[in-house]
SEFIZA-3560 file (N, C-alpha, C; in Angstrom, 3 decimals):
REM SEFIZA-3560
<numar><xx>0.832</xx><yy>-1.168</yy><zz>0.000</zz><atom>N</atom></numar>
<numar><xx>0.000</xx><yy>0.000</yy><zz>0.000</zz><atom>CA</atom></numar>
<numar><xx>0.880</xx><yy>1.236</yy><zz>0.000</zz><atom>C</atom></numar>
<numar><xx>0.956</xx><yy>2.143</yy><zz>-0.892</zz><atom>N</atom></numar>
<numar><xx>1.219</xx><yy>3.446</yy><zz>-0.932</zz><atom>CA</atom></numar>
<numar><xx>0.795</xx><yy>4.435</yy><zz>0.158</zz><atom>C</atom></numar>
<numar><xx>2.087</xx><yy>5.085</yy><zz>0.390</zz><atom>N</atom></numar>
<numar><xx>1.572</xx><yy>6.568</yy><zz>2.045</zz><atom>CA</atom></numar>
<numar><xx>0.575</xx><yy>7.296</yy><zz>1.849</zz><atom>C</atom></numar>
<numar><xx>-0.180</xx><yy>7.514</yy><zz>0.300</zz><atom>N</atom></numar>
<numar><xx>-1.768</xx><yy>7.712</yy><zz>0.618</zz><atom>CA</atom></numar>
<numar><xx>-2.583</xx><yy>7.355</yy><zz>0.668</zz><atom>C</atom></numar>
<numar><xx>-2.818</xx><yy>5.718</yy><zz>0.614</zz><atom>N</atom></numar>
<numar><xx>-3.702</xx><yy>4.616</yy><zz>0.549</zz><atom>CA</atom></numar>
<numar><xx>-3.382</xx><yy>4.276</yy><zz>2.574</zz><atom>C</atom></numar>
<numar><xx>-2.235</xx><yy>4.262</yy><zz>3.023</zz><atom>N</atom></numar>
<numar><xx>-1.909</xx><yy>4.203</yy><zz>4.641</zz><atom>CA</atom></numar>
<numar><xx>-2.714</xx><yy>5.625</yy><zz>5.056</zz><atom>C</atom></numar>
<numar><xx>-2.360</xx><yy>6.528</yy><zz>5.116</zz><atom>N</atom></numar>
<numar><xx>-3.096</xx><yy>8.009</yy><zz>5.086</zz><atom>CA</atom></numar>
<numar><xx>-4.847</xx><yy>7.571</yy><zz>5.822</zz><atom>C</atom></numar>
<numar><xx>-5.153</xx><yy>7.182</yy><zz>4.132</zz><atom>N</atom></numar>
<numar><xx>-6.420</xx><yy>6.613</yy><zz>3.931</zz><atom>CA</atom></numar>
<numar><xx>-7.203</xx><yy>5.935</yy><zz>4.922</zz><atom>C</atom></numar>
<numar><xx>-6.142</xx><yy>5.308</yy><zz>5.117</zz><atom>N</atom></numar>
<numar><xx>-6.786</xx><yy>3.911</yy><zz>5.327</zz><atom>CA</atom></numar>
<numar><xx>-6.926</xx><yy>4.466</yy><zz>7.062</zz><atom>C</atom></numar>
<numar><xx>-5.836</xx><yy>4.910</yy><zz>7.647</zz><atom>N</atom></numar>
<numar><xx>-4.980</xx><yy>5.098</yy><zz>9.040</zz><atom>CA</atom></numar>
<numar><xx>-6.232</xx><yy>6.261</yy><zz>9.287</zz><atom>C</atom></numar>
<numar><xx>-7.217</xx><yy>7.017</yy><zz>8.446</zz><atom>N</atom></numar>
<numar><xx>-7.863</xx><yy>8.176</yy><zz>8.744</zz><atom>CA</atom></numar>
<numar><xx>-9.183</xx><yy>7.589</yy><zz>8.960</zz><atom>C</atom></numar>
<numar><xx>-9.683</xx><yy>6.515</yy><zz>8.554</zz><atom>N</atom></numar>
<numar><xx>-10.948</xx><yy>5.739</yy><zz>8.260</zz><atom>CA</atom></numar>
<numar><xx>-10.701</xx><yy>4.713</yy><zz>9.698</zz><atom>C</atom></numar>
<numar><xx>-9.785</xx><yy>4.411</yy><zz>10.351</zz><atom>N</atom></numar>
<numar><xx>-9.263</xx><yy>3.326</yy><zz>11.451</zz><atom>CA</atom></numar>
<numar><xx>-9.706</xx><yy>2.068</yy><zz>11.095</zz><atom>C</atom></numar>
<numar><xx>-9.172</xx><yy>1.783</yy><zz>9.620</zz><atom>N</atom></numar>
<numar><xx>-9.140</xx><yy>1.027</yy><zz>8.692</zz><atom>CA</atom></numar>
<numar><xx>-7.654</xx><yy>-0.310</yy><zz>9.974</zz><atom>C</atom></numar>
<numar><xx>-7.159</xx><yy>-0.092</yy><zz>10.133</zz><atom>N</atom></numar>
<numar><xx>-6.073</xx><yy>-0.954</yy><zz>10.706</zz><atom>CA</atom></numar>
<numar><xx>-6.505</xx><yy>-1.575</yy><zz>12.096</zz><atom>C</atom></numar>
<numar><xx>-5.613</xx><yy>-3.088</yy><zz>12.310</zz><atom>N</atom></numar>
<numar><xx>-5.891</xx><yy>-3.141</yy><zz>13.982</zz><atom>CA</atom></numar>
<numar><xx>-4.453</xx><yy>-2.970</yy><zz>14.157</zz><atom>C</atom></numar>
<numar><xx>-2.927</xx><yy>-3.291</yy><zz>13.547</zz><atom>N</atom></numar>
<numar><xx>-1.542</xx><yy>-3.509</yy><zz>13.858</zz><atom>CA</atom></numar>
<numar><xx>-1.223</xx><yy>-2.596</yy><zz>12.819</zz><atom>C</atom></numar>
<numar><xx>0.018</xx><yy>-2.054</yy><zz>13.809</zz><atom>N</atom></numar>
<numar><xx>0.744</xx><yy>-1.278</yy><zz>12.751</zz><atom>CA</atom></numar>
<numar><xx>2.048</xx><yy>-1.525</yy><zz>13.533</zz><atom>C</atom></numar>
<numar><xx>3.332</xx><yy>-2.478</yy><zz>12.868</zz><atom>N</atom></numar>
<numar><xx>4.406</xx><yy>-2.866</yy><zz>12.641</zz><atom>CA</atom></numar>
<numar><xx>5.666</xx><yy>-2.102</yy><zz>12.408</zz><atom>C</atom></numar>
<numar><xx>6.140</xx><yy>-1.918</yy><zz>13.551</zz><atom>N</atom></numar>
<numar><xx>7.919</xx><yy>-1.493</yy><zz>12.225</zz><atom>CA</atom></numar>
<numar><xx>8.984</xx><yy>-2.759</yy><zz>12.431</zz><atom>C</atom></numar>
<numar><xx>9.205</xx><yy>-3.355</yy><zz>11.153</zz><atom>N</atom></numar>
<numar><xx>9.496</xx><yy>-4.539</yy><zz>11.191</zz><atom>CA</atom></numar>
<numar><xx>11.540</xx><yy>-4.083</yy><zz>10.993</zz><atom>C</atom></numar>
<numar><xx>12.382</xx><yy>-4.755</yy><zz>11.103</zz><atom>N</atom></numar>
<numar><xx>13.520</xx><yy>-4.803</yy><zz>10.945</zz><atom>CA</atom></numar>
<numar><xx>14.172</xx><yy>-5.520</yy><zz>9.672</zz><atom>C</atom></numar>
<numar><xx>14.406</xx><yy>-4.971</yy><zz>8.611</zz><atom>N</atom></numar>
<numar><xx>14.196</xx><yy>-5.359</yy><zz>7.420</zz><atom>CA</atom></numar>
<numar><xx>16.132</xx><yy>-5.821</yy><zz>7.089</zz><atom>C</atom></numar>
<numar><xx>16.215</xx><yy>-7.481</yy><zz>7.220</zz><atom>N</atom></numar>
<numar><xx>17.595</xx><yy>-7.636</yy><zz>7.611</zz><atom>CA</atom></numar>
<numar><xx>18.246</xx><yy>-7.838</yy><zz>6.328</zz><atom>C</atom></numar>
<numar><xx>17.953</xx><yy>-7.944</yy><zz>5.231</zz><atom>N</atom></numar>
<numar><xx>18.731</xx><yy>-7.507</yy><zz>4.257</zz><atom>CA</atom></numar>
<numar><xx>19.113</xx><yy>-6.556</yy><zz>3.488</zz><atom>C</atom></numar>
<numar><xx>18.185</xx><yy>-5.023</yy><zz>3.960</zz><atom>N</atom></numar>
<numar><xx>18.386</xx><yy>-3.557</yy><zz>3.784</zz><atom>CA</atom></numar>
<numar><xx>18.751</xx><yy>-3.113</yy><zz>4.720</zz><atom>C</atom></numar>
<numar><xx>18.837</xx><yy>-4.010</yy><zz>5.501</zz><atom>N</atom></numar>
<numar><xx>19.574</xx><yy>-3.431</yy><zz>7.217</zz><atom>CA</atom></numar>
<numar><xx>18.927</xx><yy>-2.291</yy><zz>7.706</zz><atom>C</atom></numar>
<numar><xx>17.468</xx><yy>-2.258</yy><zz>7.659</zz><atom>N</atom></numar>
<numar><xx>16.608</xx><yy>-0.957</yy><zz>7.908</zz><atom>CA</atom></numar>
<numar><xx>15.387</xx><yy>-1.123</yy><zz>8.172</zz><atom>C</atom></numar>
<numar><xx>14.658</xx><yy>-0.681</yy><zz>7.958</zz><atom>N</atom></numar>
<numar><xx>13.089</xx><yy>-0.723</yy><zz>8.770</zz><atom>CA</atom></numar>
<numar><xx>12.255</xx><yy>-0.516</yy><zz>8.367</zz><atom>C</atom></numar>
<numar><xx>10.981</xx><yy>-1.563</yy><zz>7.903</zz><atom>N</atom></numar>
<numar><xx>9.692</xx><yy>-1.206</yy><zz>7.133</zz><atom>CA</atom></numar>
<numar><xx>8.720</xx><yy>-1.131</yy><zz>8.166</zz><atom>C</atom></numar>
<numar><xx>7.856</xx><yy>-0.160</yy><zz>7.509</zz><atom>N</atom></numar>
<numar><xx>6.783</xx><yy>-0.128</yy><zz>8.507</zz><atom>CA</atom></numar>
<numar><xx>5.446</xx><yy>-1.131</yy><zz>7.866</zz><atom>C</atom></numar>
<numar><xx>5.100</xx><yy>-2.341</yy><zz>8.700</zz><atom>N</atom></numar>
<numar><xx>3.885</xx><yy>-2.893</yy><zz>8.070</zz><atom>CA</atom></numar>
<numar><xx>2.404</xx><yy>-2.858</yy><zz>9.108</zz><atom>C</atom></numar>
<numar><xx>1.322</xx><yy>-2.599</yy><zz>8.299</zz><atom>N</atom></numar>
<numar><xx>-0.491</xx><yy>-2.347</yy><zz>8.962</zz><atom>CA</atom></numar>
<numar><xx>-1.121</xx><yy>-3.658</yy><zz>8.281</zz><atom>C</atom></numar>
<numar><xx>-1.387</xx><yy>-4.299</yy><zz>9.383</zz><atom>N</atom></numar>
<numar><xx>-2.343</xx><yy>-5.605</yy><zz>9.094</zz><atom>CA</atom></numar>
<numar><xx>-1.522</xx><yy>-6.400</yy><zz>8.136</zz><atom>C</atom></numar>
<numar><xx>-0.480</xx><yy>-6.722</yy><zz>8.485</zz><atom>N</atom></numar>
<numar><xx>0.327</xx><yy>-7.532</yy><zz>7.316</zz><atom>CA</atom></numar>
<numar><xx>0.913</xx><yy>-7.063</yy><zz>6.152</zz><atom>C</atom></numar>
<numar><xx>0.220</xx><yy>-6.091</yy><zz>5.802</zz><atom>N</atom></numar>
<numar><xx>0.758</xx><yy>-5.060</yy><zz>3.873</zz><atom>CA</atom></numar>
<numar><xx>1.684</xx><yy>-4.146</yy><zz>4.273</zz><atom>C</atom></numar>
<numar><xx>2.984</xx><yy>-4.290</yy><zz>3.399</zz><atom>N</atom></numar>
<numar><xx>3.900</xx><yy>-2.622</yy><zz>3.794</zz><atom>CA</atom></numar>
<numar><xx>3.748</xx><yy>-1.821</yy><zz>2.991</zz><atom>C</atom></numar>
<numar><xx>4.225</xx><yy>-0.806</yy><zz>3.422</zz><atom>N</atom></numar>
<numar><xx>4.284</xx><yy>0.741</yy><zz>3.071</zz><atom>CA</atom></numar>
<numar><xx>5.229</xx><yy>0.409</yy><zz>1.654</zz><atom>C</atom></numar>
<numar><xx>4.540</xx><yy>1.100</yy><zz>0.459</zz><atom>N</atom></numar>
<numar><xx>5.444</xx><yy>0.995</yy><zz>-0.437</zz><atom>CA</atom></numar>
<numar><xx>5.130</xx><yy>2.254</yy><zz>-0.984</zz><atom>C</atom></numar>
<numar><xx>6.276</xx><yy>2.524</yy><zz>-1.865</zz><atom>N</atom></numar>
<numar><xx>6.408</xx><yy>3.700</yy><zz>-2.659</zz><atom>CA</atom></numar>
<numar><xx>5.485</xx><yy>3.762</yy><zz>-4.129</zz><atom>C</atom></numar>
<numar><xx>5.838</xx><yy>4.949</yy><zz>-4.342</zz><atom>N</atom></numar>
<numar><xx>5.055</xx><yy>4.733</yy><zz>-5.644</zz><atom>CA</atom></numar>
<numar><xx>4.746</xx><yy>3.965</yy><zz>-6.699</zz><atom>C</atom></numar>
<numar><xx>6.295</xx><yy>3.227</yy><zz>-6.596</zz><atom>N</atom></numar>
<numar><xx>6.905</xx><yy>2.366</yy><zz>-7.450</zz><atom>CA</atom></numar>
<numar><xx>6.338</xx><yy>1.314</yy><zz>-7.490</zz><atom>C</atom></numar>
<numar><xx>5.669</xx><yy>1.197</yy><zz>-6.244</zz><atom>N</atom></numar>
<numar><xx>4.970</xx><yy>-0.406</yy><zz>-5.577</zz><atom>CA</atom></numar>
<numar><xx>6.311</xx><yy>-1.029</yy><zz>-5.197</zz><atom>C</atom></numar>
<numar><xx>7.885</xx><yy>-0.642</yy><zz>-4.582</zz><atom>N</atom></numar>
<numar><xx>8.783</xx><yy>-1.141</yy><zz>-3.799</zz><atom>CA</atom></numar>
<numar><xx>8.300</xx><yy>-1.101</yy><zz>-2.586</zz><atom>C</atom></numar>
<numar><xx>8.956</xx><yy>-2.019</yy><zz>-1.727</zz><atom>N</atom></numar>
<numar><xx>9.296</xx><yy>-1.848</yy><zz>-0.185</zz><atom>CA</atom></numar>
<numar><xx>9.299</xx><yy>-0.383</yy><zz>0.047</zz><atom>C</atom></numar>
<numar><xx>8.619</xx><yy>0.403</yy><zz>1.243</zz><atom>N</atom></numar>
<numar><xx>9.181</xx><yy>1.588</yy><zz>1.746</zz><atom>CA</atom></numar>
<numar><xx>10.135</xx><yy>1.516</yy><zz>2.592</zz><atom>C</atom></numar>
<numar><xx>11.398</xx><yy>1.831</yy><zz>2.713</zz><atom>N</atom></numar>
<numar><xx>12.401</xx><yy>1.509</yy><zz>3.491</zz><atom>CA</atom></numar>
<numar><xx>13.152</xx><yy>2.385</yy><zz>4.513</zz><atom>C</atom></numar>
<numar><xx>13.224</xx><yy>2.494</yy><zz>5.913</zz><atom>N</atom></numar>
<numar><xx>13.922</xx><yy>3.575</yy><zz>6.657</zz><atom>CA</atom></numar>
<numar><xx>15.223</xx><yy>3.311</yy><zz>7.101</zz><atom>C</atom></numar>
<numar><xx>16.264</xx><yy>4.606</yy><zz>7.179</zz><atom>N</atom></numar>
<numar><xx>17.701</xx><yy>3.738</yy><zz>7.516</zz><atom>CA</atom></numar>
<numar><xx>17.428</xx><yy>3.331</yy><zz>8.575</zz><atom>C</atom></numar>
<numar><xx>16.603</xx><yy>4.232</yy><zz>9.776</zz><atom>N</atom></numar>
<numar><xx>16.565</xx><yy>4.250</yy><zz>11.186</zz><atom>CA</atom></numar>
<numar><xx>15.512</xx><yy>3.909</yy><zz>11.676</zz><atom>C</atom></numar>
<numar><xx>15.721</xx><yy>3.238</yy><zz>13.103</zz><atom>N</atom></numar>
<numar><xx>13.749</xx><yy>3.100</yy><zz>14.107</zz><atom>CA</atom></numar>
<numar><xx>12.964</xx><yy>4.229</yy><zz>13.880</zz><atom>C</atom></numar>
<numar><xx>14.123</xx><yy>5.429</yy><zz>14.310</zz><atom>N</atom></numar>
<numar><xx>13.602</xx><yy>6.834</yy><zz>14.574</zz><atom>CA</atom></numar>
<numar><xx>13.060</xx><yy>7.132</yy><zz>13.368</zz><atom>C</atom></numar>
<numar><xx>13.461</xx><yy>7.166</yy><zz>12.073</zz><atom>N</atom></numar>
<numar><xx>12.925</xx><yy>7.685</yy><zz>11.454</zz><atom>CA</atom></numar>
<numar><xx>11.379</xx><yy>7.314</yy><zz>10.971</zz><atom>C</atom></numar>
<numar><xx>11.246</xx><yy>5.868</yy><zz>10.706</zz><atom>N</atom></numar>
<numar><xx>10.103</xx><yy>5.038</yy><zz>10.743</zz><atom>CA</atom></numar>
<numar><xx>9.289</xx><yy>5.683</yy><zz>11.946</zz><atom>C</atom></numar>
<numar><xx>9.736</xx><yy>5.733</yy><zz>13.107</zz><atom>N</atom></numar>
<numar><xx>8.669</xx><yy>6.283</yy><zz>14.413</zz><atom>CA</atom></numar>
<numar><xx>8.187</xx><yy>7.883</yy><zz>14.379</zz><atom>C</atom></numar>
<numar><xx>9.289</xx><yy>8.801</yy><zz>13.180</zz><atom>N</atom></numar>
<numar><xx>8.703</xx><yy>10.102</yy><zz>13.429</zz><atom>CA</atom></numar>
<numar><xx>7.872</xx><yy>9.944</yy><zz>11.867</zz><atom>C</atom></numar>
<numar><xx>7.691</xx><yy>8.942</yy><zz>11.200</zz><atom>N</atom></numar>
<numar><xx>6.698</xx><yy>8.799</yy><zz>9.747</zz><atom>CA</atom></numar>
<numar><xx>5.176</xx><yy>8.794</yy><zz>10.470</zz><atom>C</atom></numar>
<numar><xx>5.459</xx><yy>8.046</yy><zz>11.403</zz><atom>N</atom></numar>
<numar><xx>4.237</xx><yy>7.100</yy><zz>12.073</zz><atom>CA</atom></numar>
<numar><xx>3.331</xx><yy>8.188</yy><zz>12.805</zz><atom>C</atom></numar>
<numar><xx>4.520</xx><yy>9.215</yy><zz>13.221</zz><atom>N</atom></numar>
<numar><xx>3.773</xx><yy>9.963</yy><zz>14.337</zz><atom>CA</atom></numar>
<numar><xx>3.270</xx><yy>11.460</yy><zz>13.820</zz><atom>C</atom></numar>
<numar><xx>4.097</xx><yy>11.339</yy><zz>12.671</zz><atom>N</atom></numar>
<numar><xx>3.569</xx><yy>12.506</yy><zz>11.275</zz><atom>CA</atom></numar>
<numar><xx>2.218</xx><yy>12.373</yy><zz>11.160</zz><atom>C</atom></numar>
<numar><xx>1.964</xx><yy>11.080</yy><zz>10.491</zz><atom>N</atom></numar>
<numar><xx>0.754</xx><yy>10.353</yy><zz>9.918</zz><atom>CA</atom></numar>
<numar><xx>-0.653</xx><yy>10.323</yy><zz>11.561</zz><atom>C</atom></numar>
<numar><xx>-0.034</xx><yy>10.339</yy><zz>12.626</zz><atom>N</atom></numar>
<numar><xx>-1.140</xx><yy>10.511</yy><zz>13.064</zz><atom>CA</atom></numar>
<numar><xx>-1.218</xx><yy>9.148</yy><zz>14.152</zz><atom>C</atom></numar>
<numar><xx>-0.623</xx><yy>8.009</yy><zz>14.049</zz><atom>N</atom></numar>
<numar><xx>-0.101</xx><yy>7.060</yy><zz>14.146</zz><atom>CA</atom></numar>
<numar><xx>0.349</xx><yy>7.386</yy><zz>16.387</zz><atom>C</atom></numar>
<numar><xx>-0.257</xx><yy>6.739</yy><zz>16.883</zz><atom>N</atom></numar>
<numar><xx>-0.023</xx><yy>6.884</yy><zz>18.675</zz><atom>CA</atom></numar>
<numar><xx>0.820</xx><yy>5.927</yy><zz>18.908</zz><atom>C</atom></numar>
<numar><xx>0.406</xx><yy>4.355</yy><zz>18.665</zz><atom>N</atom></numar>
<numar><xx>0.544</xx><yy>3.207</yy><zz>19.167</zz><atom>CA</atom></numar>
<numar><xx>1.310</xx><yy>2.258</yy><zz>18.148</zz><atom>C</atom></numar>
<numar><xx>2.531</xx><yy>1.931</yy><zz>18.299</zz><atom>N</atom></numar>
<numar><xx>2.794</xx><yy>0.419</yy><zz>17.201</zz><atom>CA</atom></numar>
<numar><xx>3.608</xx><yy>-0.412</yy><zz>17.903</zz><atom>C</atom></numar>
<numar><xx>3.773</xx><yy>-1.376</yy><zz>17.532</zz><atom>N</atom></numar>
<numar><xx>4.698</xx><yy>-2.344</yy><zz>18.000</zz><atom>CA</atom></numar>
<numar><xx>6.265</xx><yy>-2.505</yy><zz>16.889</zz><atom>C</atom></numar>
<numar><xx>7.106</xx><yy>-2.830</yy><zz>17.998</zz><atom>N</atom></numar>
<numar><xx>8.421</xx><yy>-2.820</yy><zz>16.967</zz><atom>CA</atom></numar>
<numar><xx>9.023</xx><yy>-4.538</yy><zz>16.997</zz><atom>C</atom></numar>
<numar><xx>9.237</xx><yy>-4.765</yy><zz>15.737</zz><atom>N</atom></numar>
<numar><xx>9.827</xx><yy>-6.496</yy><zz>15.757</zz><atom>CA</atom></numar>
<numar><xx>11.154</xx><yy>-6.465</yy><zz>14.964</zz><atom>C</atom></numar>
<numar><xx>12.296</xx><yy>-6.815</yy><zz>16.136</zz><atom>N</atom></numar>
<numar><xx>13.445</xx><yy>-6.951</yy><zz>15.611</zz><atom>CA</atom></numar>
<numar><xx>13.702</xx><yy>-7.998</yy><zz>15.198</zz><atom>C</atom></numar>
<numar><xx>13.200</xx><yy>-9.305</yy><zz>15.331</zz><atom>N</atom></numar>
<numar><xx>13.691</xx><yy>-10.736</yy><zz>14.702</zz><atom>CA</atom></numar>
<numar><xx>12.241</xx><yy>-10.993</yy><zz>13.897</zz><atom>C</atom></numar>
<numar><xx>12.098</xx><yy>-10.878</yy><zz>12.776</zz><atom>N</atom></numar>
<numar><xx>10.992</xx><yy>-10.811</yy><zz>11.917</zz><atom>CA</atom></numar>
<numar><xx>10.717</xx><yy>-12.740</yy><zz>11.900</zz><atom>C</atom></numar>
<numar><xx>12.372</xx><yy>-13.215</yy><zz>12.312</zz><atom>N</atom></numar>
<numar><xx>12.289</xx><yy>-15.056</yy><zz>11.867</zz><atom>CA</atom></numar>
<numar><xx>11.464</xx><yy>-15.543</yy><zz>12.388</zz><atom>C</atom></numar>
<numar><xx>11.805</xx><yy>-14.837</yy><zz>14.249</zz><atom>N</atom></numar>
<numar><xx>11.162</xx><yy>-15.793</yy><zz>15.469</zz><atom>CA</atom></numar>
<numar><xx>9.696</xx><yy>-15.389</yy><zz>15.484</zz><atom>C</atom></numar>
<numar><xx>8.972</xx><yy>-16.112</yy><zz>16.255</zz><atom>N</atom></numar>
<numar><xx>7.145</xx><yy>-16.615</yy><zz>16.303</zz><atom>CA</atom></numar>
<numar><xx>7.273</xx><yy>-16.431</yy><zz>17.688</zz><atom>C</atom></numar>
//
């Protein structure tokens, strides 16, 4: 989903989870809502170098509450 379809969706309380996952082969951080990530226009991965930066997207958008997962492997 594209940051105005999240927007969208995040304005309607369209979501129950909103994710910043640890993305270990960009060595960086996607943010995922109900399972779908944030992608660019392109329809790529949206990708952050930093937690912080992913956490000040989140809190731009309107965004209070998320959970953060550093081992995406483990259950």
């Amino acid at each position: 989903m594209t940051e105005r379809e999240f927007k969208l969706l995040l304005n309607a309380n369209a979501f129950r989870h909103i994710q910043v996952h640890y993305a270990v082969m960009s060595q960086g951080y996607m943010i995922i809502a109900d399972g779908k990530p944030l992608e660019t226009s392109k329809r790529e991965a949206r990708e952050f170098k930093t937690l912080d930066t992913a956490a000040k997207f989140l809190f731009k958008a309107g965004v209070a509450d998320f959970a953060v997962k550093l081992n995406t492997g483990a259950k």
